[in-house]
PALUM-952986 format. One record per residue: x, y, z of N, C-alpha, C, O in turn. Coordinates in steps of 0.1 Angstrom, whole numbers, plus 5000, padded with zeros to 4 digits. Layout:
N
XYZXYZXYZXYZ
...
% end
This chain:
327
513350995233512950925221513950825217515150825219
513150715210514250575210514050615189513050625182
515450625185515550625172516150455166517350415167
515050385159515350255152515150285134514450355128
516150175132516750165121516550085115517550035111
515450035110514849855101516349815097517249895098
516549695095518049655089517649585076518549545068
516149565076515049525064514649585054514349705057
514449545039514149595030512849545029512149615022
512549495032511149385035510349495033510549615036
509049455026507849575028506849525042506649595052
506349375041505949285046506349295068505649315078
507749265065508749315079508149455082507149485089
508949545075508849695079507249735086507049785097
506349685075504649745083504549655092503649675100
505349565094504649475107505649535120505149525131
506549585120507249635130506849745137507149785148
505849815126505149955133504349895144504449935155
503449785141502549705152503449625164503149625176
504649575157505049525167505449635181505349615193
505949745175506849845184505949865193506349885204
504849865191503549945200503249855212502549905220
503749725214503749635223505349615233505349565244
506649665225507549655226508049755233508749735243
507549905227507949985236506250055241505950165237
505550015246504150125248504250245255503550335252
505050255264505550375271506350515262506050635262
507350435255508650535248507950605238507050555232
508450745235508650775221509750695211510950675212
508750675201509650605190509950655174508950675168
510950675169511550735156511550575150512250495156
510650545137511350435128511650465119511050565115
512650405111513050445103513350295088514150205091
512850305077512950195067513250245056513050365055
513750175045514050165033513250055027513849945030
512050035019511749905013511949895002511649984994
512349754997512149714984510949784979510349864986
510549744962509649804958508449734958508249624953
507349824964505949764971505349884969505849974962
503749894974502650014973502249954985502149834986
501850034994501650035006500150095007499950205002
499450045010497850035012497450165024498250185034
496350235022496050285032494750175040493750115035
495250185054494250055056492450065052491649975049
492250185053490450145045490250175033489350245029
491350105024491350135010490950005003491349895007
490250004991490149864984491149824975491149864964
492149744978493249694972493649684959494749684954
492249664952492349654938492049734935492649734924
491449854936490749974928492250064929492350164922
493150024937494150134938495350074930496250164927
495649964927496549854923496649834909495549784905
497649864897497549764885498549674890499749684893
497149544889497149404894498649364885499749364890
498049354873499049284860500449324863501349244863
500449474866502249484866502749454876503749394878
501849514888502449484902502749314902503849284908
502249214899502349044899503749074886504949034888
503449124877504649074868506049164869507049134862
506149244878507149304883507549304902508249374909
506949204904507449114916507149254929507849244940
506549334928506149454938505649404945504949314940
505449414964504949364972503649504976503649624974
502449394981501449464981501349434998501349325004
501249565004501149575021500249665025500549785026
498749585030498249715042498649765050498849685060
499049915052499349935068498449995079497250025076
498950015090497650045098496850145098495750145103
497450285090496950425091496250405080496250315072
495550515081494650535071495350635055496650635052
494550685047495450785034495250685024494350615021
496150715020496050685004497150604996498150605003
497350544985498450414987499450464978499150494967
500550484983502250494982502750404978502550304985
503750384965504350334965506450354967506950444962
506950284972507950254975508950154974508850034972
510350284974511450174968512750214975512750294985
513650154970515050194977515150344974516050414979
514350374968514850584964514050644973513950774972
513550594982512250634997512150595004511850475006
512350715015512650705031511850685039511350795042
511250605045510350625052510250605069510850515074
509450685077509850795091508150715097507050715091
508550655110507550625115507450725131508550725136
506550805138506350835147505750755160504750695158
506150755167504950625180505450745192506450785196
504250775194503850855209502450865220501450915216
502650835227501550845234500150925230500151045233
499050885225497950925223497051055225496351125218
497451055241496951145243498251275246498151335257
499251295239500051385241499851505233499951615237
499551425219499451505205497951495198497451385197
497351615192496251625187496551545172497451555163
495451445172495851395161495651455145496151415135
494851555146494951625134495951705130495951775120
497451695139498651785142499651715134500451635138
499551765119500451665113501751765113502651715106
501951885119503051995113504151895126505251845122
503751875138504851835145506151765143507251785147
505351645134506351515132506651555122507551485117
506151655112506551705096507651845095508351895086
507551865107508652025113510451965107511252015100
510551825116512051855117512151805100513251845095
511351725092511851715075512151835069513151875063
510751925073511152105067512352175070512952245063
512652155084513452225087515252155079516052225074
515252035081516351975077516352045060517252095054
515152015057515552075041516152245037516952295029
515652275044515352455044516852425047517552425036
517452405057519052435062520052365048521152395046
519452285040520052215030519952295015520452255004
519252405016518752515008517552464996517552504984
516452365004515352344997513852374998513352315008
513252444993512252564999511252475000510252514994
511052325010510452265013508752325021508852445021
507952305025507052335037505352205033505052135023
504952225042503752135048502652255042502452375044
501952165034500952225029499552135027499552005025
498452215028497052135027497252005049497552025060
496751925042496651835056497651795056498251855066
498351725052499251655054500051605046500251485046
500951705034501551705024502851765022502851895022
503851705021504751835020505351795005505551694999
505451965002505952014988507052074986507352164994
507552064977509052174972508352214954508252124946
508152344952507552434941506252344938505952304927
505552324947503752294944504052144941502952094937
505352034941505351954938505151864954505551924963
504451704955504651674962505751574965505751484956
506551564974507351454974507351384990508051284991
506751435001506251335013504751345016504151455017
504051215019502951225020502751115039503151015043
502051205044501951105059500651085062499651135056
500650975073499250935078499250915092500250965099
498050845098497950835111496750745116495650765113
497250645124496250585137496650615147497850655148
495550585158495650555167495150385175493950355177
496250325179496150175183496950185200497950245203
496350115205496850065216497850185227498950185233
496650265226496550405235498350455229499050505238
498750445220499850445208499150585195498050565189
499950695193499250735178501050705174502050715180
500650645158501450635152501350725141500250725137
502450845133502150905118503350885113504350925118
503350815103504350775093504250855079503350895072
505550865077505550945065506750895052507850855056
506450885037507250875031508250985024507651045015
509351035026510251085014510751045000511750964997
509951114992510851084976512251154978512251274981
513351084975514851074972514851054959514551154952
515150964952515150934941514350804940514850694943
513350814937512550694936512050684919511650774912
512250524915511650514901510350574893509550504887
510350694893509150764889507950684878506750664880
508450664869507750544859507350464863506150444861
507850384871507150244881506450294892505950214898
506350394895505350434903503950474899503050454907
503850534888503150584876502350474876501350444882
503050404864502350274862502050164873501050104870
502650124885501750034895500750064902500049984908
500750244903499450284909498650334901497850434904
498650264886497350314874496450204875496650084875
495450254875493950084879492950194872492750314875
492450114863491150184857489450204867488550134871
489850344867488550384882486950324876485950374880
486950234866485150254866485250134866484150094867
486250004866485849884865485749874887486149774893
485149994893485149944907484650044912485150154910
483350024920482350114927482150054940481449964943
483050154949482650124966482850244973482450344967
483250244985483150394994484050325001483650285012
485750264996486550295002487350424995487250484985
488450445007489050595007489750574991489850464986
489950634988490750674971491750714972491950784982
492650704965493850804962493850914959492850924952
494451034960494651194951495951164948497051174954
495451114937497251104924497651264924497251334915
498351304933498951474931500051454922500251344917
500751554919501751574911502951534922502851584934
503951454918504851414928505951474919505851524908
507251444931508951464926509951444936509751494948
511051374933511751334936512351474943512251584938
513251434956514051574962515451554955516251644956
515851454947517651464945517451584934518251674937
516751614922517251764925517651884931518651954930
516651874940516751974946518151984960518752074965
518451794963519451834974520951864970521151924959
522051814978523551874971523751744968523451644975
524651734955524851664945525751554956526251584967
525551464952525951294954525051214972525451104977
523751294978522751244983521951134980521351104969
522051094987521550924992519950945000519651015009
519050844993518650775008518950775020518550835030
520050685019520850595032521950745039522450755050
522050815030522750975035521551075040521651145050
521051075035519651135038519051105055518751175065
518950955050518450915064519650955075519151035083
520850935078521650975087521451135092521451165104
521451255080521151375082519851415091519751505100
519051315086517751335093517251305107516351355113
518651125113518851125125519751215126519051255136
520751295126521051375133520351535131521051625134
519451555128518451705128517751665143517951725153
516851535142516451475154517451475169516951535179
518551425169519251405180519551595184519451635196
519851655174520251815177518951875183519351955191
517851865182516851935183515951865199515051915206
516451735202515951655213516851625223517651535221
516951675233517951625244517751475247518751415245
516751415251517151255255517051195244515951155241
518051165237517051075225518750915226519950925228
517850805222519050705222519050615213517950565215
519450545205519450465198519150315200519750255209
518250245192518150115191518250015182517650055171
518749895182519149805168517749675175517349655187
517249615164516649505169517349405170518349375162
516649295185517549205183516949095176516049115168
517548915178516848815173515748805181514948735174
515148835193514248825195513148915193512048895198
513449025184512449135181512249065163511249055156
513549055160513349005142512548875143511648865134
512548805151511948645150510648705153509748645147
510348775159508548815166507948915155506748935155
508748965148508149095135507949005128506748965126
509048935121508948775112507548695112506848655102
507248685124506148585126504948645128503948575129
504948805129504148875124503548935114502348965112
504848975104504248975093504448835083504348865071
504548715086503848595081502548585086501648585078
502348595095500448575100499548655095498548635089
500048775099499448925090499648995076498948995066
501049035078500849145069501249105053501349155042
501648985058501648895041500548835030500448805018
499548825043498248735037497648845031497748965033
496948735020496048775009494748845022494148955021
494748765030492948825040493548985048492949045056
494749005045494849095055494549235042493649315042
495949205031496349335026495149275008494949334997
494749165010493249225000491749195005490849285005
491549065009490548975019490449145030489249115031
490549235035489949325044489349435036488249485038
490149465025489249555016487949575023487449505032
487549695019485649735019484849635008485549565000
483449635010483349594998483149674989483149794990
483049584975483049664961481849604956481049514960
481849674944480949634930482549634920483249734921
482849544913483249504901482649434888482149324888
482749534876482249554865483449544856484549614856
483149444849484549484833483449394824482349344826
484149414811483649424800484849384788485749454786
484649244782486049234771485449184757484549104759
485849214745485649164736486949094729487949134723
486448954731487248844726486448734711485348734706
487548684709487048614697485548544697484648544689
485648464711484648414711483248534717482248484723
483348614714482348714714482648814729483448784738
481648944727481649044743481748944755481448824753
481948964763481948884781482049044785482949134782
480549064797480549124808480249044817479348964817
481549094828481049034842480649174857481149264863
479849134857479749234872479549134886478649044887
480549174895480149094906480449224920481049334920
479749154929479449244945480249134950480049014947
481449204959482149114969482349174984482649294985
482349084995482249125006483649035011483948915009
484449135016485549105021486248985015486448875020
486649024997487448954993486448864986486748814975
485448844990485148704985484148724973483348814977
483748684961482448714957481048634964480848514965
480048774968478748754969477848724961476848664965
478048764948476748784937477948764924479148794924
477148704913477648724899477048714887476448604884
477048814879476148834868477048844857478148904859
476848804846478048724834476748764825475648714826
477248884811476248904802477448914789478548944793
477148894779477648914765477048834754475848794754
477848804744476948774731477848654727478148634715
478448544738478848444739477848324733476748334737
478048224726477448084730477647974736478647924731
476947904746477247894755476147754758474947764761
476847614757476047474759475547444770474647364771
476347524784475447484797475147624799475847714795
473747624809473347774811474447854821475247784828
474548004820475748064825475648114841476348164849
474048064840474048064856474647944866474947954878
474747834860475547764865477047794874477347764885
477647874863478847924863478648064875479348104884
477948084873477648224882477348144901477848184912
476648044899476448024912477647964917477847964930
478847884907480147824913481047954918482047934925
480448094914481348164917481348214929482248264935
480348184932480048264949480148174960479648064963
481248264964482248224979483248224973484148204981
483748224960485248214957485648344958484848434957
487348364960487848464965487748524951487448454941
487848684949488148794940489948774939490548854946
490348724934491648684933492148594923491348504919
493548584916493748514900493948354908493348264902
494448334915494548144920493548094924493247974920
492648194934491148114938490848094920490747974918
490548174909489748214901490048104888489248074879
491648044890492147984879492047874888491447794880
492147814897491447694901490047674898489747574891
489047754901487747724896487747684881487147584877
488347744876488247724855488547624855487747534850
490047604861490747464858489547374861489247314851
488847344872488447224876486947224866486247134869
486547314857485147334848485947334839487147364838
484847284830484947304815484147474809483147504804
485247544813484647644808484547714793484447834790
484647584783484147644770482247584769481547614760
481947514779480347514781479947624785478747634788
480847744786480147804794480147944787479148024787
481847964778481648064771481848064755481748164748
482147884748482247884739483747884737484347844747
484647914725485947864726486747964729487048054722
487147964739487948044750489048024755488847904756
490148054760491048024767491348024784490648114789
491747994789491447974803492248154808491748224817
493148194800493848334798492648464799492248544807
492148424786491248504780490148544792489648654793
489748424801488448414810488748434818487948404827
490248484826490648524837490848664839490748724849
491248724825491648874822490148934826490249044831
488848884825487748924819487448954837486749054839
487848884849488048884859489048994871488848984883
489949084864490249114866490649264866491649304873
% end
């Protein structure tokens, strides 16, 4: 087993390195290992927005990253560890999440934390959860990655994964908001992340006779780099791939109710239907038909406005006000 060490706080880097490794090493067993800035990490058949508050995550600079596995969306920070698996496909049953979840329990238990793997793929200390893992399989590669809560900003996690469930109707996967918690209670007083992580490569190295270490070089940083710019940064990857949705909101503003309902297919709107008790000098179908093909997103959506006169459309409004209504 080859044990690597991101040198990246990157969210953007870190998920692109799981794809990259699978080309890099396709043969080896692989241990990754990251710390990211603070981001929410997508399960890949999840709709972006339905799991996301938009407003805080943009106004608190949080990076938004699909990754390849499937589950439910995590967020993460420097208070959270996170453990990538890469092994050959057909080695391990992939409903087998106790394997790669064994040496976390075990390391905790020896640290005197009455950790264990519960339900599919959850582990808890007193019914609370604090690691949650997932899994694909790509490129005759299964990868299951898992996060550890250490001390992670509990409140900001709270609030960037609060999104109001009725303004969005689709059949992608959802989240189970479980009850979470941080392990620095529970571990011995002055534990780290970055201490954490070391304990955990060495539980690994004790328990595996071949195992060796690897650092990336410039030619692995320059090819993850240029991977997650093409990929895993774009709007078409980690919102443009979404399932589609139905989106429904509803605001009452000065200039009277605005409901908008629109159907969008991979990012983009399909259909748009705009009802309230607005008045309104050009018909609002107008407005409705400029909207389709524009992306479900605040830049596509604030270029459209800008370039219309949209108090023909809703009366005296603000370009603020008719974006919120959007969102």
């Amino acid at each position: 087993m080859i044990i690597i060490d991101s040198p990246s706080h990157n969210a953007f880097f870190n998920i692109a390195s799981e794809e990259y490794l699978l080309n890099r090493f396709p043969e080896e067993d692989i241990l990754l290992f990251y710390i990211n800035a603070p981001s929410i990490i997508i399960g890949k058949f999840q709709n972006t927005l339905a799991e996301i508050n938009l407003d805080y995550v943009n106004d608190n600079n949080i990076k938004v990253v699909r990754r390849l596995s499937g589950g439910g969306a995590v967020y993460h920070d420097l208070g959270n560890l996170n453990f990538s698996f890469h092994t050959k496909a057909s080695d391990k049953d992939f409903s087998d999440f106790e394997t790669f979840t064994k040496p976390v329990v075990q390391l905790l238990n020896k640290l005197g934390v009455p950790a264990k793997l519960e339900g599919r793929n959850d582990l808890l200390v007193d019914g609370k959860k604090f690691s949650g893992n997932a899994k694909t399989i790509k490129s005759k590669k299964m990868i299951q990655n898992g996060t550890i809560l250490i001390n992670s900003e509990m409140s900001v996690l709270a609030d960037a994964l609060k999104v109001n469930p009725l303004k969005f109707v689709d059949k992608a996967v959802k989240s189970n908001r479980a009850r979470v918690t941080n392990l620095i209670d529970y571990l011995p007083k002055g534990t780290t992340t970055e201490s954490f992580k070391q304990l955990f490569i060495e539980e690994i190295k004790a328990s595996n006779a071949d195992v060796s270490e690897y650092s990336f070089d410039e030619q692995d940083i320059a090819a993850i780099e240029k991977l997650a710019m093409e990929k895993y940064s774009t709007w078409e990857w980690n919102f443009g791939f979404s399932p589609d949705y139905n989106f429904k909101k509803a605001n009452k503003i000065p200039a009277g109710f605005i409901e908008v309902h629109l159907d969008v297919h991979k990012g983009h709107i399909e259909q748009a239907k705009i009802f309230g008790d607005f008045f309104a000098s050009n018909p609002i179908e107008e407005l409705e038909s400029k909207l389709i093909g524009i992306k479900h997103e605040q830049d596509s959506l604030k270029e459209l406005f800008n370039s219309i006169d949209i108090k023909a459309y809703f009366g005296k409004v603000t370009l603020e006000e008719v974006l919120d209504i959007f969102k």
